[in-house]
N, C-alpha and C positions, 0 to 999 in steps of 0.2 A: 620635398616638403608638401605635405597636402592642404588645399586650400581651406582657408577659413568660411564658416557660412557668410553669406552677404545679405543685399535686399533686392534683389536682381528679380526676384518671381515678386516678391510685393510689387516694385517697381513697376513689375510687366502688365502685373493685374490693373494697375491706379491709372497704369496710363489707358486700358480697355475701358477707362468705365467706372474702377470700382470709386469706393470713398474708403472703407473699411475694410482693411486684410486683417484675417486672423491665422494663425499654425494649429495644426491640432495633431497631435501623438497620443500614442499609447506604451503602457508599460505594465508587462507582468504577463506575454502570451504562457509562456517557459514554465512558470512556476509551477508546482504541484498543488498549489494549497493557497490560499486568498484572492479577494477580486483581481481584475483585472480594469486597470484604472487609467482615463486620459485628460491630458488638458488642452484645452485651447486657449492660448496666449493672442492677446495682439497689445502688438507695441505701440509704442508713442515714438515715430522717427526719429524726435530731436529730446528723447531723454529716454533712453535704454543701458543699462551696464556693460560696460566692457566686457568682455572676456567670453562669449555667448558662445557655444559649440554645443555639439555632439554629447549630451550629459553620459555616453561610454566612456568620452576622454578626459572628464573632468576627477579631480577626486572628491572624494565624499564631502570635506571640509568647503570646497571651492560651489559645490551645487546648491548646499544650504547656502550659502552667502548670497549666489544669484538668484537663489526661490525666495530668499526674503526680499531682497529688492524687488523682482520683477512681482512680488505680491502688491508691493505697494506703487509701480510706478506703471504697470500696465491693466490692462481689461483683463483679469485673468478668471477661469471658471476649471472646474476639479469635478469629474464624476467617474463612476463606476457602473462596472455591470458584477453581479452578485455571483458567488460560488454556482448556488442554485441554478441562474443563468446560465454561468459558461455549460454545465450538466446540461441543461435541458435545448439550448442551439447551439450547441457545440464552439470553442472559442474563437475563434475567426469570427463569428456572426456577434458573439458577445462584447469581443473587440471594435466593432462598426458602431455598434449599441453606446456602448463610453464612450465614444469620441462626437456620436449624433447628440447626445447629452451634455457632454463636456460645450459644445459650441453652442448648445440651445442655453447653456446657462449663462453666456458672455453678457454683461451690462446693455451693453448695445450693438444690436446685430449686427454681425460682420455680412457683407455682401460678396464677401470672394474668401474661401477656403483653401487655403494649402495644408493637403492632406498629408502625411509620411507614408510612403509606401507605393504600393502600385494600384490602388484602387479606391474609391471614392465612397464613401457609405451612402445607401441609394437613400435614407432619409433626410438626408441635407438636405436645405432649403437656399437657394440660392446655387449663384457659382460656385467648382473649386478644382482645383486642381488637385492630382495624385503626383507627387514629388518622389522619386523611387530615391534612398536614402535622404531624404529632407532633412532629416536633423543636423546633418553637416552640409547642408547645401544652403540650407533658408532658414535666416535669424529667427523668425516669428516661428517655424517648427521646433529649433533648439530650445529656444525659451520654453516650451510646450513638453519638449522630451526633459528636459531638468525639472520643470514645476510636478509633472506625472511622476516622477522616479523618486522626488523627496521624501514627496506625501506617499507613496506607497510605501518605500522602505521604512518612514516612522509610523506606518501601519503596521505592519510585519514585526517591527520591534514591539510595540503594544501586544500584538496580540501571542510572540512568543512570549511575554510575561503571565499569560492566562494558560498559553498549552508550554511550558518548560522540556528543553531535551529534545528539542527538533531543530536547535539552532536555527531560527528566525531569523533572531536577530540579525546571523550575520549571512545566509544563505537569502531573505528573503523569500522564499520557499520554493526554489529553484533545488533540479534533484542532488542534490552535494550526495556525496557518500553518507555520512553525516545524518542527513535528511532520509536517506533510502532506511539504512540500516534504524533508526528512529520509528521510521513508520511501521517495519516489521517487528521493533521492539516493545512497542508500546499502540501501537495499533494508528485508525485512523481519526482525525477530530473532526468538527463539524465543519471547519475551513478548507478541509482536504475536497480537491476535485476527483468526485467519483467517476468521472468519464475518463481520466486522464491513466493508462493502463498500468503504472506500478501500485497505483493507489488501489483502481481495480483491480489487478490480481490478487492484493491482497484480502481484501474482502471478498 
């Protein structure tokens, strides 16, 4: 059975020094077409929702429950880097961009970052750490990979309502068959990433 995330790296940090831990994730490297969007979450130790994980292992119904609570019961901040963007730095760097955003908009600055992944975005200000799968290691990143993943997929639902027959809604604009075959059908829209090579071959 694999372990649940815990507060083990907050912990680590509070005891170095810090006052303020926040988690910060990202969601939407994958997709063909919409931002790519992160949050930074930090909790309230002694009032967080149960149930906090890896938003891969939750389902749809269980994520919205915990993005609406943890809207209301932590420090929570939501940004994006624009289609435009990931085109013009390519998205790795667009990716760093949303999550240096997503924490620069937290209520009150966090002094210690636990980042997802393997690397630290060089605009951070303060400490943080790079957490190589965080969302299932560290509560305050979970909260962060659920809060990122709600609000994009009810982006992606919006805006498959404006471009219909590229299945958004339910693809989020990740390449599904569906999605491939769509975009050779009916061409490319302005949310489609032109850097990303099926979009570009096609144009």
């Amino acid at each position: 059975m694999t372990k649940a995330p815990d507060f083990s790296y907050e912990q680590s940090a509070l005891a170095d020094g810090a006052s303020l831990v926040a988690g910060v994730d990202e969601v939407g490297r994958g997709p063909l077409a919409g931002p790519v969007v992160a949050a930074a979450v930090r909790l309230d130790p002694d009032n967080f929702p149960a149930g906090l994980d890896d938003s891969k292992k939750l389902s749809s119904a269980r994520r919205v429950a915990l993005a609406r609570t943890l809207h209301v019961h932590a420090d929570v901040a939501i940004a994006q880097a624009s289609v435009e963007e990931i085109d013009q730095i390519n998205i790795l760097h667009a990716s760093m961009l949303a999550m240096e955003r997503a924490v620069a908009g937290l209520a009150e600055p966090a002094d210690h970052i636990l980042v997802d992944g393997n690397r630290v975005p060089a605009g951070l200000v303060g400490r943080a750490t790079a957490v190589v799968k965080g969302d299932a290691r560290s509560l305050s990143i979970a909260a962060a990979s659920i809060v990122a993943k709600v609000w994009r997929d009810e982006l992606m639902v919006d805006l498959a309502q404006q471009h219909p027959g590229y299945g958004w809604e339910h693809n989020a604009g990740y390449p599904t068959k569906m999605h491939l075959l769509a975009l050779q059908n009916l061409g490319a829209t302005p949310h489609h990433r032109r850097s990303f090579k099926p979009v570009h071959n096609i144009l």
